[in-house]
DRENDO-1510 file (C-alpha; in Angstrom, 1 decimal, always signed):
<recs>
REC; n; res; u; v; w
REC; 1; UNK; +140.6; +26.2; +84.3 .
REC; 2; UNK; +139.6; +24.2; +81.6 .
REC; 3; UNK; +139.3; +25.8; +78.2 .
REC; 4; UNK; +137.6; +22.8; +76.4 .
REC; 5; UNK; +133.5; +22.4; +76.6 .
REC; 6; UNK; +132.6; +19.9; +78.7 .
REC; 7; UNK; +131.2; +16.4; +77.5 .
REC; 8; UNK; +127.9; +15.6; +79.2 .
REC; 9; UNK; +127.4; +12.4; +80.8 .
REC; 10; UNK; +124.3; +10.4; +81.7 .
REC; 11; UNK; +124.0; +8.3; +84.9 .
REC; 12; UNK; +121.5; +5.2; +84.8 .
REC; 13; UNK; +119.2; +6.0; +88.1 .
REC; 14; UNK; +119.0; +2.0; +88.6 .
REC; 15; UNK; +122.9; +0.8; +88.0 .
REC; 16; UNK; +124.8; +4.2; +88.4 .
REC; 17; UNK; +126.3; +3.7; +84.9 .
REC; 18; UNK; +127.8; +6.9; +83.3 .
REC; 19; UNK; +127.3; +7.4; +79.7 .
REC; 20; UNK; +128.4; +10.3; +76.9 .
REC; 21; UNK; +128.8; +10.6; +73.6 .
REC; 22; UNK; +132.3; +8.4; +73.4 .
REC; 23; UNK; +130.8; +5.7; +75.7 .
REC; 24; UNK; +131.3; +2.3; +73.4 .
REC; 25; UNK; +133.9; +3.4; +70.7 .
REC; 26; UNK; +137.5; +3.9; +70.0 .
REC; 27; UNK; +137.1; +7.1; +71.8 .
REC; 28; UNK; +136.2; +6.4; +75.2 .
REC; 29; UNK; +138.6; +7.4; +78.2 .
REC; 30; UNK; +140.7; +9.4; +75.8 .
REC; 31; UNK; +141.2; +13.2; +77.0 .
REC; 32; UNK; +141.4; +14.7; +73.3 .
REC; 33; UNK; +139.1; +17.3; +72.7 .
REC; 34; UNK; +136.3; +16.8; +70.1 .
REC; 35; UNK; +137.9; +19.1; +68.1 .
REC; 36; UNK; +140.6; +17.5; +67.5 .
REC; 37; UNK; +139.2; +14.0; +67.4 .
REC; 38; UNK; +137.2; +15.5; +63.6 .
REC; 39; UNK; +140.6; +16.8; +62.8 .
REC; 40; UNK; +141.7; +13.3; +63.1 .
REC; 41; UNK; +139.2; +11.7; +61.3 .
REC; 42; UNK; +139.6; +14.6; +58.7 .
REC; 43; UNK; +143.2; +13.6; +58.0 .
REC; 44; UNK; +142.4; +9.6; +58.1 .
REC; 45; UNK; +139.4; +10.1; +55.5 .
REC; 46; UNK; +141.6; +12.2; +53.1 .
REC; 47; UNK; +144.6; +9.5; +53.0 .
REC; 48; UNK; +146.6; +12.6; +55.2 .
REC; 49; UNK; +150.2; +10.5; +56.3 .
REC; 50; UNK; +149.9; +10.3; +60.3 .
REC; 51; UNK; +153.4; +12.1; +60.7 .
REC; 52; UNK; +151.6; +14.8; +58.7 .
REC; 53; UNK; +148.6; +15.0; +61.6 .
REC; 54; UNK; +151.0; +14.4; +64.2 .
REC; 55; UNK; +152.7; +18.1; +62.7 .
REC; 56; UNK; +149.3; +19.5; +62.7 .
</recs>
């Protein structure tokens, strides 16, 4: 059982395309949760090192 909440998708009726909130950036395919993608972005913004967030 999972305990992250899902990411809906869409599917295009005519092509069968799936699209969700990541579709088209950095983020798409990754399995991270979006919790911890903001937490990510958090660190980045505020100049946190990387091994810092890596600890975190």
């Amino acid at each position: 059982m999972s305990d992250r909440t899902p990411i809906l998708d869409d599917r295009c009726r005519e092509y069968g395309a799936v699209f969700n909130v990541s579709t088209g950036t950095i983020w798409a395919g990754t399995h991270d949760s979006c919790a911890k993608i903001i937490l990510i972005l958090r660190g980045l913004t505020q100049g946190i090192p990387t091994v810092q967030l890596a600890d975190e």
